[in-house]
N, C-alpha and C positions, 0 to 999 in steps of 0.2 A: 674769766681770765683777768677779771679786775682792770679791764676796759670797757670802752664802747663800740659796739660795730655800726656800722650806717651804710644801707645800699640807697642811691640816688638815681635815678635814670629815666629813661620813657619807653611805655611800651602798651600795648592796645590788649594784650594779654592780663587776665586776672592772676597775681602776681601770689598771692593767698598760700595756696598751695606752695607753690618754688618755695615763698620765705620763709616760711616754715621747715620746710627741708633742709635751705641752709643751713639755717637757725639751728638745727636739731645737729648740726655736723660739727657748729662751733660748740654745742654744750657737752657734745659727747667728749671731743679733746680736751674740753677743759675737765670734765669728769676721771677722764684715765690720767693725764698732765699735772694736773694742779697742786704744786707744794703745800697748798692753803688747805686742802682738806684731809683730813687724817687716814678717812679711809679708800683713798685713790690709789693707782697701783704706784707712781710715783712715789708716795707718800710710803708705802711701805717697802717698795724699793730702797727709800733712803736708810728706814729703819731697822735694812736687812735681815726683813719678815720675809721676802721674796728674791727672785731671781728674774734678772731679763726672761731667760728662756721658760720661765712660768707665769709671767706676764703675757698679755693680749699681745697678736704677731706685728702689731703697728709699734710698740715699745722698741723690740727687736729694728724694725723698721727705723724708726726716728734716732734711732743712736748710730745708726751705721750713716745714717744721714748727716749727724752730728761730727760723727769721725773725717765725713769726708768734707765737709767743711772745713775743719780745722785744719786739717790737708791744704788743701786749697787756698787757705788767707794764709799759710806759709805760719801758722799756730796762734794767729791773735785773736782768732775767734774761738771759746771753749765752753760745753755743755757743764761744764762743772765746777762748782762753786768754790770759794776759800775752804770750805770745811770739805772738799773734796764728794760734794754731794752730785750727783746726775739731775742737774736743771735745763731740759732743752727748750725752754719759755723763747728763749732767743731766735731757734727755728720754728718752733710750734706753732703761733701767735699764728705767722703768715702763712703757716703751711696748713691751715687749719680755713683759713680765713680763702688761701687762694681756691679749696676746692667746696668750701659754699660759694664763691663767684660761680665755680662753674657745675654748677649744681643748676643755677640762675638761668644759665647759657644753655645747659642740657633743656629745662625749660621753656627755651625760644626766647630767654627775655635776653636779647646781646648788646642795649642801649645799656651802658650805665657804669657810674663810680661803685668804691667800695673806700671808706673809711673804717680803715682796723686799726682802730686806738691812734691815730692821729697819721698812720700809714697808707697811702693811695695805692689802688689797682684800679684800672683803667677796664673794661670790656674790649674785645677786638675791633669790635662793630661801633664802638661808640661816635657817634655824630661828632664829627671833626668842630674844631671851633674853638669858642670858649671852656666848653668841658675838659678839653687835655690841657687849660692851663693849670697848675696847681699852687697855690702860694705856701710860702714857707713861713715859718710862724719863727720869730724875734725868739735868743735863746732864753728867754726867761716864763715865770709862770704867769700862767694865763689870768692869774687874781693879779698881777699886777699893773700897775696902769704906764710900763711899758709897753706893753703886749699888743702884738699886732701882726703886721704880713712885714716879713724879711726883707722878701723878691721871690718872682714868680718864676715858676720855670713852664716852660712850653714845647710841650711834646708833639706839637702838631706835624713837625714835619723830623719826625724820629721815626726808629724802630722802639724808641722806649713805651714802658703800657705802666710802668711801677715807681712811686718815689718812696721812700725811706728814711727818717729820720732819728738818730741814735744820741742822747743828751743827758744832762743833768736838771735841765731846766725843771721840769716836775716831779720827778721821782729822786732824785739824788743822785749821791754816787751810789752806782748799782751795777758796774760793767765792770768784771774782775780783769785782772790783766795778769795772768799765772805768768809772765816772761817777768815781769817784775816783783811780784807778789806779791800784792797793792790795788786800792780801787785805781781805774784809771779817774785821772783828773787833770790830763795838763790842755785838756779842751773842753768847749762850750757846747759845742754842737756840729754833726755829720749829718751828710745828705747826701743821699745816693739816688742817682735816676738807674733802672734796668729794662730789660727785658718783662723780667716777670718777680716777686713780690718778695717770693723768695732770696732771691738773690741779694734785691736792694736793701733788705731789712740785713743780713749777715755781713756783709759789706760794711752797712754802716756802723753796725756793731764792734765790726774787726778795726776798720779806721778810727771808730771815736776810743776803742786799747791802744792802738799804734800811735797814737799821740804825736806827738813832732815827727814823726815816720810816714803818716798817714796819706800824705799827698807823694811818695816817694813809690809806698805799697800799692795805691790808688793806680798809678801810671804804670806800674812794672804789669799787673794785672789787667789791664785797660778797661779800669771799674770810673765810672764817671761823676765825680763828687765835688761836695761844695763845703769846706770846713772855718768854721767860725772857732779863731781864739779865746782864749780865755780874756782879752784886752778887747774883743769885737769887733777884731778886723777879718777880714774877709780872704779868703785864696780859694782857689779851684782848680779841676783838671783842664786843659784844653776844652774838650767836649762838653763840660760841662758850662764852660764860661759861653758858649753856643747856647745852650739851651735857656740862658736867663735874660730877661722881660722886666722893667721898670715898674715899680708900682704903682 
């Protein structure tokens, strides 16, 4: 998926096995998923070699998924690109990512982080403490020597288990905004605390499109986020201005 995934955690069990299983969950998605290879179904999906409905029933799956997101963020989040192409990178990533966590969990391993491409999931079971705090990374790239931790957000004493980060800072502009028809650009960086991994990554996805909206959208939906301007200043939801910690 042209990240990196990283599980962290503790547990008396030989993990060997699980990780691998994981492991094999995230290469499968990126095998049927990935724009990057030619002969993915994706890939010939775009080049109207194929048909949803003749494609693997997770394809079928993941667009109804996509649909109903779009729904849901009231249409600032969308699977499909300027050229009008079916991209669900935006749900996939984490949807891919939350069910080797619990692949982990099926396992018996229920201590531990999951870093998917610089996005947290938390385990249920995870030893309370220092582990649910998570730091937010400055909106710039990591080669540069601004780069460092934000502010921390602390999930200790939440229902949240996911944070979520949607930006420019590494990749670019890359977040379409079909209500304007335009990269988005009038923000730095979004961060979304949730539930579960899924949620926080399309969240922040939708806010860092809804641009000067974002914190408006944010609270109509009772999505709990933290949005850095394009100037470096700082706002948040209620909820979310609760969940941050000094660094």
């Amino acid at each position: 998926m042209g990240t990196v995934f990283r599980f962290v955690g503790r547990t008396d069990l030989d993990t060997a096995r699980a990780i691998d299983e994981a492991v094999a969950i995230l290469h499968e998605a990126d095998s049927i998923f990935s724009l990057y290879k030619p002969d993915s179904p994706l890939s010939k999906l775009a080049g109207g070699q194929t048909s949803v409905t003749e494609c693997a029933p997770v394809v079928s799956e993941i667009w109804d998924l996509c649909e109903k997101w779009t729904e849901d963020t009231e249409g600032w989040f969308t699977a499909f690109t300027r050229e009008h192409i079916f991209d669900p990178s935006g749900v996939v990533k984490t949807w891919a990512a939350n069910l080797a966590a619990e692949k982990l969990e099926l396992h018996g391993i229920t201590d531990f982080a999951m870093n998917a491409g610089g996005d947290i999931r938390l385990s249920k079971e995870i030893t309370p403490g220092f582990a649910m705090r998570i730091g937010i990374s400055t909106p710039v790239t990591i080669a540069s020597p601004e780069a460092g931790v934000l502010t921390v957000v602390d999930l200790n004493e939440s229902n949240f288990r996911a944070v979520a980060t949607s930006g420019t800072a590494e990749r670019g502009e890359h977040i379409w905004n079909k209500k304007t028809n335009a990269w988005a650009n009038q923000l730095a960086q979004v961060t979304v605390a949730a539930e579960d991994l899924v949620t926080a990554d399309v969240w922040a996805t939708a806010l860092f499109a809804a641009g000067d909206q974002a914190i408006s959208l944010a609270e109509r939906h009772n999505v709990q986020a933290l949005i850095v301007n394009l100037e470096g200043e700082l706002s948040a939801t209620k909820g979310f201005t609760e969940l941050l910690r000094p660094v």
